[in-house]
C-alpha positions in Angstrom: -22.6 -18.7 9.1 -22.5 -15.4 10.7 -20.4 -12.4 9.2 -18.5 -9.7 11.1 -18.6 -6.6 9.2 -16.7 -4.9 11.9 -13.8 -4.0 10.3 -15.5 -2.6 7.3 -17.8 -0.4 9.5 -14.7 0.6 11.4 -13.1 1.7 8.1 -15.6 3.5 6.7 -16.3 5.6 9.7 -12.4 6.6 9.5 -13.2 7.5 5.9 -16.0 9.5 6.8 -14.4 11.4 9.8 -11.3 12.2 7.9 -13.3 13.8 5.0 -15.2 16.1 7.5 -12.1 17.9 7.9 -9.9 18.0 5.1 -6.1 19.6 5.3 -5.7 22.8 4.7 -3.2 23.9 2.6 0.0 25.3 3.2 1.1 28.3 1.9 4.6 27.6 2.2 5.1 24.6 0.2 6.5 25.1 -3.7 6.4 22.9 -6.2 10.2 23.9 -6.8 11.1 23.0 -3.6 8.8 20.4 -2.3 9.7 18.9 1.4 10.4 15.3 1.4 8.8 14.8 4.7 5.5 15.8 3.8 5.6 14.7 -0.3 5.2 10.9 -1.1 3.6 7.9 -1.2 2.3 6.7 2.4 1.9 2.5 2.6 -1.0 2.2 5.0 -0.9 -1.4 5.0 2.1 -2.2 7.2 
């Protein structure tokens, strides 16, 4: 039996390009105020 690791490999390499250039912040945002649109839990698997 042969295994496909595919998937995995194309998951890590997301991982590893995201983490190459992580968000900058933004000086705007307030912990008083936060904005719903970009505060929250994102569901990835759907």
């Amino acid at each position: 039996m042969i295994c496909d690791f595919t998937y995995i490999d194309d998951i890590v390499e997301a991982i590893v390009r995201v983490n190459d250039e992580p968000a900058a912040p933004n000086p705007d945002w307030s912990g008083d105020h936060p904005d719903p649109a970009t505060s929250g839990v994102h569901n990835l698997t759907t």
